[in-house]
VOBA-547633 format. One line per field, with one value per atom (N, C-alpha, C): residue number from 1; residue in one letter; atom name; x, y, z. Coordinates in pm, whole numbers. Example, Ala and Ser with C-alpha at 12.3 -4.5 7.8 and 13.67 -1.06 7.14 Angstrom:
BEGIN
num	1; 1; 1; 2; 2; 2 $
residu	A; A; A; S; S; S $
atome	N; CA; C; N; CA; C $
px	1319; 1230; 1320; 1285; 1367; 1290 $
py	-569; -450; -330; -225; -106; 3 $
pz	780; 780; 780; 708; 714; 787 $
This chain:
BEGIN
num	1; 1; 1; 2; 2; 2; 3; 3; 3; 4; 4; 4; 5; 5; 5; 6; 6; 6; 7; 7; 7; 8; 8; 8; 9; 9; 9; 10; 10; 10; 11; 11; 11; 12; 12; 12; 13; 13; 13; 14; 14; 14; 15; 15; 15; 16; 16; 16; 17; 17; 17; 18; 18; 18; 19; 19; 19; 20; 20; 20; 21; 21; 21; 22; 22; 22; 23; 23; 23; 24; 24; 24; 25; 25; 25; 26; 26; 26; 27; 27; 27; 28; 28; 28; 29; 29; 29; 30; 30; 30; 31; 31; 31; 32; 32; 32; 33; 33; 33; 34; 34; 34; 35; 35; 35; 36; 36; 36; 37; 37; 37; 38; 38; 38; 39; 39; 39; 40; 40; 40; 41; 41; 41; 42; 42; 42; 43; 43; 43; 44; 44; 44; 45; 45; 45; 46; 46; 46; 47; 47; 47; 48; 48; 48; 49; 49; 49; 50; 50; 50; 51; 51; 51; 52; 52; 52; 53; 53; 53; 54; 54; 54; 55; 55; 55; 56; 56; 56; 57; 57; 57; 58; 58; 58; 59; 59; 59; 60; 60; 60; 61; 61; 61; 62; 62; 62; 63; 63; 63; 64; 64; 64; 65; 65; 65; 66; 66; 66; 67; 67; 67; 68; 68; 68; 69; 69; 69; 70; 70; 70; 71; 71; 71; 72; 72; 72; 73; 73; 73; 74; 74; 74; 75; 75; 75; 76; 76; 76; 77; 77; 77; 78; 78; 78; 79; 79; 79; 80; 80; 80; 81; 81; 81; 82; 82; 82; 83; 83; 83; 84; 84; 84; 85; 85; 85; 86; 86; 86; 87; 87; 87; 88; 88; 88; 89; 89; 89; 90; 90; 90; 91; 91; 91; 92; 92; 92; 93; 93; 93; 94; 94; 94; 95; 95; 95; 96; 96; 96; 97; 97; 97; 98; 98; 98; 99; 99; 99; 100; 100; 100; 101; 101; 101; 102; 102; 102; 103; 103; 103; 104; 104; 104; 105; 105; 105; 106; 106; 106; 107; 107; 107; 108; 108; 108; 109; 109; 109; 110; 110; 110; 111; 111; 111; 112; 112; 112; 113; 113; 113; 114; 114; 114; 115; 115; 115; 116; 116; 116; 117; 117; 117; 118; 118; 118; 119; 119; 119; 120; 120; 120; 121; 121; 121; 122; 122; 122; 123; 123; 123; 124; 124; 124; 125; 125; 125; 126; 126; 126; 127; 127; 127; 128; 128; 128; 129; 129; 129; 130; 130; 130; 131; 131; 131; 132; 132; 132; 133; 133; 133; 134; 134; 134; 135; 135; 135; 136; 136; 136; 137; 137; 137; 138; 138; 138; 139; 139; 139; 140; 140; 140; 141; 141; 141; 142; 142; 142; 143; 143; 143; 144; 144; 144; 145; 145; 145; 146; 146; 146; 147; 147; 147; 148; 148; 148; 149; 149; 149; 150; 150; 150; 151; 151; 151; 152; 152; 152; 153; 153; 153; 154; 154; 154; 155; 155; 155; 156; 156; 156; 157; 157; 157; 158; 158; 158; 159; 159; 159; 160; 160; 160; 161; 161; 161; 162; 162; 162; 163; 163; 163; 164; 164; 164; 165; 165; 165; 166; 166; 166; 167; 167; 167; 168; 168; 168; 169; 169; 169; 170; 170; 170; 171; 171; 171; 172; 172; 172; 173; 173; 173; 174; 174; 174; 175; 175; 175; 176; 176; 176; 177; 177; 177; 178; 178; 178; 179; 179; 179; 180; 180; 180; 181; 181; 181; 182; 182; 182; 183; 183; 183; 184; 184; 184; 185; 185; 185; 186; 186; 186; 187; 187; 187; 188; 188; 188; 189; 189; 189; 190; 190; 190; 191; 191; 191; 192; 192; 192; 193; 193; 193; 194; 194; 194; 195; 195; 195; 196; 196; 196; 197; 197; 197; 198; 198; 198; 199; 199; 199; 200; 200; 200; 201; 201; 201; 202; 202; 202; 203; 203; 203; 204; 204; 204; 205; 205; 205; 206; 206; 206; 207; 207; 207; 208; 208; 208; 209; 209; 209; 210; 210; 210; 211; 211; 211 $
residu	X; X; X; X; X; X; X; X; X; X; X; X; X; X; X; X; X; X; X; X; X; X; X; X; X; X; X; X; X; X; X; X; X; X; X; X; X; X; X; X; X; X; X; X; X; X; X; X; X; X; X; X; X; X; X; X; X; X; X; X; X; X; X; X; X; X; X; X; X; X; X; X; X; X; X; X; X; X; X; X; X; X; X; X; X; X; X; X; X; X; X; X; X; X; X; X; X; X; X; X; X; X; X; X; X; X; X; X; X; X; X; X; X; X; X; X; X; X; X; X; X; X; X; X; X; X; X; X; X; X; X; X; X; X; X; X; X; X; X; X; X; X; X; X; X; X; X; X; X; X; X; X; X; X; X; X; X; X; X; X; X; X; X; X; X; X; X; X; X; X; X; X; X; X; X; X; X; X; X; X; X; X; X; X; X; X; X; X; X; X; X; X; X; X; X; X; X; X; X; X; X; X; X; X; X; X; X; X; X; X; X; X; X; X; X; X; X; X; X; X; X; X; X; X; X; X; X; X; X; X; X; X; X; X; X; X; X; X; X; X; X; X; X; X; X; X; X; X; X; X; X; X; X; X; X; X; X; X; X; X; X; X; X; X; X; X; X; X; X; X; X; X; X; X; X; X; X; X; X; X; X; X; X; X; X; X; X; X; X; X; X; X; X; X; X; X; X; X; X; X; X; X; X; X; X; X; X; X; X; X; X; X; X; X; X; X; X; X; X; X; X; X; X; X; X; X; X; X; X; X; X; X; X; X; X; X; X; X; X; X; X; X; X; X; X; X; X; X; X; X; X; X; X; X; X; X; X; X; X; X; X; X; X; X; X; X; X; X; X; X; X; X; X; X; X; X; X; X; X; X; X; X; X; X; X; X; X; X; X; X; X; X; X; X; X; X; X; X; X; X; X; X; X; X; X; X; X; X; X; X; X; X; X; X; X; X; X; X; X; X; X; X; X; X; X; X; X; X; X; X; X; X; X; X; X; X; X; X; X; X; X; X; X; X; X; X; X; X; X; X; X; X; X; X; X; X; X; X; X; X; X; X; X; X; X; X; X; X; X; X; X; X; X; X; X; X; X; X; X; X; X; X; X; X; X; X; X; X; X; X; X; X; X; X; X; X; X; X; X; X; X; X; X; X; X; X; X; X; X; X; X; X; X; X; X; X; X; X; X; X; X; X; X; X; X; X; X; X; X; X; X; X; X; X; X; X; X; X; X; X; X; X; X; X; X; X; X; X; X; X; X; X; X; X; X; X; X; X; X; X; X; X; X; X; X; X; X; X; X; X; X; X; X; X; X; X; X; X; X; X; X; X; X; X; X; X; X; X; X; X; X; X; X; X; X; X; X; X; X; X; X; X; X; X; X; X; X; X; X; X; X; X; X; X; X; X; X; X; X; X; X; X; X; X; X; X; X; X; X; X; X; X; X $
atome	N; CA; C; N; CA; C; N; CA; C; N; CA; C; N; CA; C; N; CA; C; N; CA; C; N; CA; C; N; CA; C; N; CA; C; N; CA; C; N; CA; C; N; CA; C; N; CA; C; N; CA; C; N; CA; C; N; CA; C; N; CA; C; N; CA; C; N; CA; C; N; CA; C; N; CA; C; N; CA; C; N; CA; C; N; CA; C; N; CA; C; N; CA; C; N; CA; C; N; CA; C; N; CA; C; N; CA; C; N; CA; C; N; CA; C; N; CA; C; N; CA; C; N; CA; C; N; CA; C; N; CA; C; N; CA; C; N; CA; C; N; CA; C; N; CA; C; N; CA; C; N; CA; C; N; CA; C; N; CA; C; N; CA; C; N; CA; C; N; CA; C; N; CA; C; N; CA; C; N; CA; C; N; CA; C; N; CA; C; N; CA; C; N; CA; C; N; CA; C; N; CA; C; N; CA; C; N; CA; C; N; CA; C; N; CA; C; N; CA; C; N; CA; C; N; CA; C; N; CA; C; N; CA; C; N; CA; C; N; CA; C; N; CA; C; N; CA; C; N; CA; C; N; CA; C; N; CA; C; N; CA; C; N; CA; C; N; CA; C; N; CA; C; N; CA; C; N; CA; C; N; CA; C; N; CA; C; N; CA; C; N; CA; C; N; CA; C; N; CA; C; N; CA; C; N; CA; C; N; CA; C; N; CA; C; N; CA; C; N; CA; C; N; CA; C; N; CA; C; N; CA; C; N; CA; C; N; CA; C; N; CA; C; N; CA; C; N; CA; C; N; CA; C; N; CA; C; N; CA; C; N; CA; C; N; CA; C; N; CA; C; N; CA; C; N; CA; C; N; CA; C; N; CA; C; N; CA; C; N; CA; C; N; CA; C; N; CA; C; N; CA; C; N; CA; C; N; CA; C; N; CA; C; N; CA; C; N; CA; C; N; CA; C; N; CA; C; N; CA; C; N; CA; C; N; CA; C; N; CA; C; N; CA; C; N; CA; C; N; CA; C; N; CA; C; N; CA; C; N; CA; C; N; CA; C; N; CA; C; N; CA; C; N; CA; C; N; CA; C; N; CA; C; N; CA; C; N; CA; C; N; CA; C; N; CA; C; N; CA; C; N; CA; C; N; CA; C; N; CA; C; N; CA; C; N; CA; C; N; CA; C; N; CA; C; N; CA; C; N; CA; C; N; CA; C; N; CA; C; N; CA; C; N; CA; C; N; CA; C; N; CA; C; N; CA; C; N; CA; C; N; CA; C; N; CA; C; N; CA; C; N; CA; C; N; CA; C; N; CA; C; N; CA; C; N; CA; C; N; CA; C; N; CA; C; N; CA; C; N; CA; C; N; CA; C; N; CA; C; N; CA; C; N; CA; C; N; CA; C; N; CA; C; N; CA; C; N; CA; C; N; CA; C; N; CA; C; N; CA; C; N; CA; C; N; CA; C; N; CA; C; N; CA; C; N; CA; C; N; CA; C; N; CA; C; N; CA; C; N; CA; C; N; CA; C; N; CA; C; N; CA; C; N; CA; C; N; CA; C; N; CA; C; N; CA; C; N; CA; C; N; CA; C; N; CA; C; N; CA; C; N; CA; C; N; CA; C; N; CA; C; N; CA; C; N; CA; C; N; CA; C; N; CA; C; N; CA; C $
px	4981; 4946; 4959; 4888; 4900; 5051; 5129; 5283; 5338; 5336; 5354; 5341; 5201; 5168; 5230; 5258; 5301; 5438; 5569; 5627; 5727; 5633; 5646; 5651; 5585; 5540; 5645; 5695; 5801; 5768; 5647; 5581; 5437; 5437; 5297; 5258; 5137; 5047; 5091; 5081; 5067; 4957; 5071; 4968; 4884; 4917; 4881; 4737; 4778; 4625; 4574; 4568; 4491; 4403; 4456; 4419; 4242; 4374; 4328; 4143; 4170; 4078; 3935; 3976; 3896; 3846; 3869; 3800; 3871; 3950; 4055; 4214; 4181; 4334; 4304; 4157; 4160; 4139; 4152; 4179; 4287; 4353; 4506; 4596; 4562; 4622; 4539; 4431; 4357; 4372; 4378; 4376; 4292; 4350; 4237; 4092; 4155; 4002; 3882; 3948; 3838; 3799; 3843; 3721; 3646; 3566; 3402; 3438; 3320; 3283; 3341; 3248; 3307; 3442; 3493; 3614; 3726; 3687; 3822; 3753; 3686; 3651; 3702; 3736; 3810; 3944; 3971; 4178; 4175; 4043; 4132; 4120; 4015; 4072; 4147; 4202; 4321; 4455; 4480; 4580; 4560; 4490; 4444; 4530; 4504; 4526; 4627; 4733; 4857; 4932; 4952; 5072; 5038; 4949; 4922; 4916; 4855; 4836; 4756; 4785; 4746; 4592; 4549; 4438; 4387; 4267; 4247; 4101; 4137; 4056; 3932; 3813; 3719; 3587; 3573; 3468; 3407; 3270; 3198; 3258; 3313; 3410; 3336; 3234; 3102; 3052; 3073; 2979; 2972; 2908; 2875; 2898; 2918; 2958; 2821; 2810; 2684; 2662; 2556; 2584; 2669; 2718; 2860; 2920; 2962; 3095; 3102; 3010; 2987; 2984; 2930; 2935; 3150; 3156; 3326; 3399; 3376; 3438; 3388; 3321; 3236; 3339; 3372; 3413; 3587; 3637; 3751; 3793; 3719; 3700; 3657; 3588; 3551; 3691; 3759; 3933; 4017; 4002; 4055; 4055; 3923; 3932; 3950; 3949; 3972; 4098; 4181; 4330; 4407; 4307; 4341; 4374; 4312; 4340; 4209; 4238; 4109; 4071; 3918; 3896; 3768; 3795; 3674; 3666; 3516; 3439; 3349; 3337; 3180; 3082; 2998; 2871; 2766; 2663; 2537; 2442; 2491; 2397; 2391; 2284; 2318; 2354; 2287; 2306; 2428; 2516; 2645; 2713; 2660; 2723; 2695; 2546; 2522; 2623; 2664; 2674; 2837; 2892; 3026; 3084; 3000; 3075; 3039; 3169; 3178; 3102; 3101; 3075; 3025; 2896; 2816; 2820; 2899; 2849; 2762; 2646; 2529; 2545; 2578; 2623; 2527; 2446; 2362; 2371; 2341; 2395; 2547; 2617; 2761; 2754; 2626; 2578; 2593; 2652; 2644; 2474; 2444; 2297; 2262; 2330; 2357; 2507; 2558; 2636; 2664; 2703; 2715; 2760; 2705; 2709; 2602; 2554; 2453; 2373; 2368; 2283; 2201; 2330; 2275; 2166; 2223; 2142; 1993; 2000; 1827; 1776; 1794; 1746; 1682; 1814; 1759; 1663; 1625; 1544; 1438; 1467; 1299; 1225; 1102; 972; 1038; 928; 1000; 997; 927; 1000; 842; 818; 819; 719; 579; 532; 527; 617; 592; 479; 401; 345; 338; 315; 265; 118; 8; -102; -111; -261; -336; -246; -201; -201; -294; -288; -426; -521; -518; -585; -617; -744; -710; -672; -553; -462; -498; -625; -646; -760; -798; -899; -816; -682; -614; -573; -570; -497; -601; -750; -874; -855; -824; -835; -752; -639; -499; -499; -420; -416; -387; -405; -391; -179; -163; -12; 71; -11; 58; 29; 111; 157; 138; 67; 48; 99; 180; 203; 237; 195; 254; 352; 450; 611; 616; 570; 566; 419; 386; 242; 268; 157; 136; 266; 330; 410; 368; 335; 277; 388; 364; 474; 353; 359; 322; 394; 427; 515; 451; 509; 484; 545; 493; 538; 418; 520; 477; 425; 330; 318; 184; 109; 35; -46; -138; -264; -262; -121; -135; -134; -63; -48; -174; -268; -366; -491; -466; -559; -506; -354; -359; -402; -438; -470; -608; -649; -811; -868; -782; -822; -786; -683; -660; -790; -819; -936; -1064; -1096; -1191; -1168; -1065; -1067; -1050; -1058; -1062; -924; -780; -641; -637; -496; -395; -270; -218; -100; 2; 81; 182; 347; 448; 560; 547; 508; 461; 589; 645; 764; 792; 823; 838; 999; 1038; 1224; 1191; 1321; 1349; 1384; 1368; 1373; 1541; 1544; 1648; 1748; 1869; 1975; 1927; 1871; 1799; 1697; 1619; 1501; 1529; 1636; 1698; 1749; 1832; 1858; 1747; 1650; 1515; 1491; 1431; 1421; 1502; 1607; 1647; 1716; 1705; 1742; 1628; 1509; 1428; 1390; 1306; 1264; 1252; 1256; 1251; 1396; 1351; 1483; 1579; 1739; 1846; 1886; 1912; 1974; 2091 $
py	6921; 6910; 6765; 6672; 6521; 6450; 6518; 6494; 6552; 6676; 6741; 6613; 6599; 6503; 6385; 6310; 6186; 6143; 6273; 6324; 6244; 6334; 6325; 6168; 6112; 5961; 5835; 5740; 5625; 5578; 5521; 5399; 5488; 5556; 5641; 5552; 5590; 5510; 5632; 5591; 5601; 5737; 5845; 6036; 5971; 5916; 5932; 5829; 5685; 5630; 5681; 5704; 5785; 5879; 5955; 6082; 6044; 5869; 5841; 5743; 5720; 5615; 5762; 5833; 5945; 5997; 5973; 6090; 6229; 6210; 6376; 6381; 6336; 6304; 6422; 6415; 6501; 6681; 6694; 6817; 6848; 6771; 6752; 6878; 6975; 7066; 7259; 7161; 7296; 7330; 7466; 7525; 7467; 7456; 7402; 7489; 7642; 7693; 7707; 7640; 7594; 7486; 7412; 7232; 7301; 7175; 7199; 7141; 7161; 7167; 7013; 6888; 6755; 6691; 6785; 6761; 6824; 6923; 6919; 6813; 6765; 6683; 6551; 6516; 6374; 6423; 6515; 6568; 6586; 6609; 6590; 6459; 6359; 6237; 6158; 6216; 6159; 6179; 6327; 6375; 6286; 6246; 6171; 6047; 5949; 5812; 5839; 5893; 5894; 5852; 5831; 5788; 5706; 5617; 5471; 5437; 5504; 5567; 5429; 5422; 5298; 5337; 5505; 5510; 5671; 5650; 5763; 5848; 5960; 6066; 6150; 6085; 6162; 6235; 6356; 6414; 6443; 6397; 6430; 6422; 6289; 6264; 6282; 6263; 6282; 6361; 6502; 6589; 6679; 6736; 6832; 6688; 6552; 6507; 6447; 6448; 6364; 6230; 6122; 5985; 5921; 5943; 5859; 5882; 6001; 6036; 5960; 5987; 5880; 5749; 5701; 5559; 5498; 5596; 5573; 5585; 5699; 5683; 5621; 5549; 5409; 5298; 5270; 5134; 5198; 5305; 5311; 5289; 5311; 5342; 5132; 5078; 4993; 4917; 4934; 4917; 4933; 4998; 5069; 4978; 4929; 4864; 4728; 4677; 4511; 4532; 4631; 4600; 4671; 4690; 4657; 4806; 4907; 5056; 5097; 5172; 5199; 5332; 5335; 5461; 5506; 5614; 5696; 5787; 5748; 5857; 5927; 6040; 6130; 6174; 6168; 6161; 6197; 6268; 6296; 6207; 6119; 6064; 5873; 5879; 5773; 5614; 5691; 5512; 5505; 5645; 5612; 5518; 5572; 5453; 5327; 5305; 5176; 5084; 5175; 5045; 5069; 5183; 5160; 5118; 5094; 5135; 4987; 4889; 4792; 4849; 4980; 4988; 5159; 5188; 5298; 5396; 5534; 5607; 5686; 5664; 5821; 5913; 6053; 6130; 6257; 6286; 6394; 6480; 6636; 6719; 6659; 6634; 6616; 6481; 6421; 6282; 6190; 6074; 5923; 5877; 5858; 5800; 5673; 5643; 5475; 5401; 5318; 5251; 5108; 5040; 4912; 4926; 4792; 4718; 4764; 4852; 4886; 4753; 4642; 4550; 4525; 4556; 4553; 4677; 4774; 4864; 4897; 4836; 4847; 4740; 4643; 4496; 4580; 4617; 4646; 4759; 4814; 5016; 4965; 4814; 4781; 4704; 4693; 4602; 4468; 4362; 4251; 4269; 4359; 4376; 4518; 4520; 4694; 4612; 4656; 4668; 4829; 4822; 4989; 5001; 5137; 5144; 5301; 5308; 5483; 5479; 5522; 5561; 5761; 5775; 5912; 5978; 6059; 6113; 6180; 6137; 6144; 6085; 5936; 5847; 5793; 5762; 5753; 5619; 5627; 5469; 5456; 5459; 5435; 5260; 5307; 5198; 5092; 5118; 4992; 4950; 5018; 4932; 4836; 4872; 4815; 4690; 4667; 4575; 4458; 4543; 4446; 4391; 4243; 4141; 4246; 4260; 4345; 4357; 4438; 4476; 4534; 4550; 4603; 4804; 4853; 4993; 5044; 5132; 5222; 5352; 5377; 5497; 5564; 5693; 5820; 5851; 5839; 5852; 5946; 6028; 6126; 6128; 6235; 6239; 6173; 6067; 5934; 5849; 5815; 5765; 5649; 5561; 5442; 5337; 5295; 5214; 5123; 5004; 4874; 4824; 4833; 4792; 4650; 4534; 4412; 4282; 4139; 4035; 4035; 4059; 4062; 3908; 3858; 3757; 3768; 3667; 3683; 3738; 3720; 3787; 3940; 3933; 4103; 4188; 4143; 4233; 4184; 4062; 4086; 4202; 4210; 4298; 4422; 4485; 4592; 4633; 4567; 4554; 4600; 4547; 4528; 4656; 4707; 4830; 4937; 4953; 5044; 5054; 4925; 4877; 4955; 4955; 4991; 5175; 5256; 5378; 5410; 5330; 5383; 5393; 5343; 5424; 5264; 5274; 5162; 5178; 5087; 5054; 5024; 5122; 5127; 5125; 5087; 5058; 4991; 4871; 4802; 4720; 4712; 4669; 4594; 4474; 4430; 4450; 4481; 4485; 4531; 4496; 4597; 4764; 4810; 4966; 5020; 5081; 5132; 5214; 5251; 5336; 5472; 5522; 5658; 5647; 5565; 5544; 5583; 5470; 5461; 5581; 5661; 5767; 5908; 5876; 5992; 5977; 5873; 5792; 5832; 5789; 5832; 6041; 6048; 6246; 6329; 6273; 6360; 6390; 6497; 6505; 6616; 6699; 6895; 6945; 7034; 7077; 7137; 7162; 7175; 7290; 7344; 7497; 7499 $
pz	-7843; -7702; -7654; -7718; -7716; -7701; -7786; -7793; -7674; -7659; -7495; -7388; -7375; -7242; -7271; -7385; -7413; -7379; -7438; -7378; -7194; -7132; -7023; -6935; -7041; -6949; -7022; -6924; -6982; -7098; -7085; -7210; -7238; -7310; -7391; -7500; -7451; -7583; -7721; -7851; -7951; -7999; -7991; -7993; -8113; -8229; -8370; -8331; -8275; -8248; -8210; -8082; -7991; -8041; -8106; -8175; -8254; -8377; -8460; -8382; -8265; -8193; -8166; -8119; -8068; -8137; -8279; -8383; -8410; -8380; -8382; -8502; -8535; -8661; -8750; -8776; -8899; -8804; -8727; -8653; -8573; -8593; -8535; -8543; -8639; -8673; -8590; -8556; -8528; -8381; -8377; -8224; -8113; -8035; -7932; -7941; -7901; -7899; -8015; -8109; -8223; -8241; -8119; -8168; -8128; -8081; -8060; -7884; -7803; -7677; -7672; -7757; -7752; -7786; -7932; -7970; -7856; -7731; -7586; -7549; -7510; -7439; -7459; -7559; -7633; -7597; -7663; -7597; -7471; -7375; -7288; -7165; -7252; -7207; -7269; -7387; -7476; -7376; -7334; -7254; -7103; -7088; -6942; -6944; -7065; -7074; -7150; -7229; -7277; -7256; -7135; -7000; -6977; -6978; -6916; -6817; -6698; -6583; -6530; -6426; -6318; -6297; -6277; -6174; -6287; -6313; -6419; -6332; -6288; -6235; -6400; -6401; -6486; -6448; -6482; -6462; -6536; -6540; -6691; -6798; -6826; -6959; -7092; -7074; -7180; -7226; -7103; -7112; -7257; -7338; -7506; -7606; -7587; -7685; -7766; -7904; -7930; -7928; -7968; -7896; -7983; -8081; -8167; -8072; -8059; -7983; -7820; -7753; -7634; -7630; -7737; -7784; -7736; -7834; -7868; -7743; -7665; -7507; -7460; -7435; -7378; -7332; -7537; -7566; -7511; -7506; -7490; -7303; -7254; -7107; -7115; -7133; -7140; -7119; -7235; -7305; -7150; -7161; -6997; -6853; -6851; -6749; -6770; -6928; -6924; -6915; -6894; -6917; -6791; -6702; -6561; -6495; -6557; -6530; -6445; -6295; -6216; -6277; -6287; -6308; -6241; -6190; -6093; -6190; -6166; -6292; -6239; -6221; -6193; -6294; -6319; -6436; -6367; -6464; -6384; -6523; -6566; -6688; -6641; -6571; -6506; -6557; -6716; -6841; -6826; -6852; -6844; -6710; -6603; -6492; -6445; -6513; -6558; -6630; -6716; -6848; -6830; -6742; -6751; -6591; -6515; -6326; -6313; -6224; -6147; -5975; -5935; -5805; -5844; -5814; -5783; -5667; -5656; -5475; -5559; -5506; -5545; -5438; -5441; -5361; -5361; -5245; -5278; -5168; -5164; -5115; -5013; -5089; -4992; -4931; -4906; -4866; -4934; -4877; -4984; -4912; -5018; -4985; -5031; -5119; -5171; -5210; -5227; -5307; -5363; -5397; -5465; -5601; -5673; -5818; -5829; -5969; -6054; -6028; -6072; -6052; -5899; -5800; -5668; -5632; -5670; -5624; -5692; -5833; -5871; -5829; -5778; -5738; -5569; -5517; -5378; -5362; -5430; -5429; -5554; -5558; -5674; -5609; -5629; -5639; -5702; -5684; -5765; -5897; -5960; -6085; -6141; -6275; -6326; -6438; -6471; -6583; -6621; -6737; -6757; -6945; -6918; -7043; -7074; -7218; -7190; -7291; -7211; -7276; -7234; -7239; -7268; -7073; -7105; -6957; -6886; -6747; -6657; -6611; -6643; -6643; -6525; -6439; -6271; -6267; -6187; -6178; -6039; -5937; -5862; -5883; -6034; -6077; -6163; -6190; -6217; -6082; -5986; -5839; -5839; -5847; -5765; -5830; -5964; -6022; -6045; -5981; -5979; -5851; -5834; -5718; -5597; -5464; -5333; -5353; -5296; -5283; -5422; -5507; -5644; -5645; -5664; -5688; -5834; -5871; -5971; -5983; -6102; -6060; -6200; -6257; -6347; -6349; -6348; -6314; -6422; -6527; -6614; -6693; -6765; -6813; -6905; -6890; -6997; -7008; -6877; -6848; -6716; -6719; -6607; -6543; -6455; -6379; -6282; -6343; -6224; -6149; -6030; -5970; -5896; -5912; -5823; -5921; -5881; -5962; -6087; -6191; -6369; -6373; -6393; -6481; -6593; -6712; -6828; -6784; -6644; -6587; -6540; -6499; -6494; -6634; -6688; -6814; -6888; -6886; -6957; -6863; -6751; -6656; -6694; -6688; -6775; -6898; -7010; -7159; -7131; -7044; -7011; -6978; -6883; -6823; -6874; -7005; -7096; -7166; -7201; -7307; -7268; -7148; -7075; -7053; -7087; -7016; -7208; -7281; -7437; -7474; -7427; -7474; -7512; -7588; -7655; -7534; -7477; -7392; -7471; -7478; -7592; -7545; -7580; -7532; -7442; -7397; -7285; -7287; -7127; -7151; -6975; -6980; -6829; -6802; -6666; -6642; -6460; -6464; -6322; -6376; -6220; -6240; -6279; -6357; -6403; -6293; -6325; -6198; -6203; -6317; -6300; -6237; -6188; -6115; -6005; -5983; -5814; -5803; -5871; -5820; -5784; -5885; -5838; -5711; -5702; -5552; -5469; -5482; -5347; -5320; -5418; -5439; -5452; -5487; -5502; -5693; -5676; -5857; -5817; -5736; -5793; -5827; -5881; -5998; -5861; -5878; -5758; -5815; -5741; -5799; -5814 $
């Protein structure tokens, strides 16, 4: 199949690397309808990039693969664009468009509702920045507001999942320690950052499930 598409195009990349880059050499021989869900999924962004195509159309290039296997289309797509190939990608896994997109459209019911640079867009849809922790879920985070400086945000963002939203510095996070200390839990994974692109995208789409 690889030879087919390769074929067709002036200057083709190399069926046998390709093959050999993707993890697919040693199935080279097998029917399509016996890989696995991830192993089409590699042929058929193997068959995509064969040709050496200026502008590469992907949809869910990722989608059944496990995280080796994503890892590896990562760095190849990565490959891709240092060497000057555009690629529009659609994904619903948003690490993935983090760590692979120069420019973000979040598109919801048919609506663009955001766009930019991954960096731009959690900077702009964040607080000045995120103490996140996970203790006991249920805990009333109305009595860490009381206690924290005026203008800081508390919030459960999942059970036993916490989010401080405002400027992080030693006094807040020792006032969080404090007030764990005080409700009896350990503040565990305690971690300062800005809000992640999956954040921004809850935010701005909503969190009930879409049919």
């Amino acid at each position: 199949m690889l030879d087919l598409v390769a074929a067709c195009a002036a200057r083709p990349l190399d069926p046998a690397w390709l093959l050999d880059v993707l993890g697919l050499a040693e199935v080279r021989r097998t029917p399509f309808k016996r890989l696995s869900g991830g192993q089409q999924q590699r042929l058929s962004l193997a068959c995509a990039i064969v040709g050496r195509p200026e502008l590469v159309f992907l949809d869910e290039p990722t989608a059944g693969m496990d995280p080796q296997a994503r890892r590896l289309v990562w760095d190849l797509l990565t490959g891709l664009r240092e060497d000057g190939v555009s690629v529009l990608l659609t994904t619903h896994l948003m690490e993935e468009a983090e760590a692979l997109a120069d420019d973000v459209v979040i598109v919801d019911g048919g609506r663009v509702v955001a766009s930019g640079a991954p960096d731009a867009l959690t900077a702009e849809h964040a607080e000045d920045a995120q103490l996140r922790f996970r203790a006991r879920p249920g805990l009333d985070t109305q009595l860490l507001v009381a206690a924290l400086p005026e203008g800081y945000l508390v919030r459960e963002s999942a059970p036993g999942a916490y989010r401080v939203c405002g400027a992080v510095d030693p006094q807040v996070i020792s006032t969080v320690t404090a007030w764990c200390a005080q409700q009896g839990v350990l503040a565990e994974e305690l971690h300062v950052g800005r809000r992640d692109l999956e954040e921004v995208f809850l935010e701005l789409t909503g969190r009930e499930l879409r049919t």
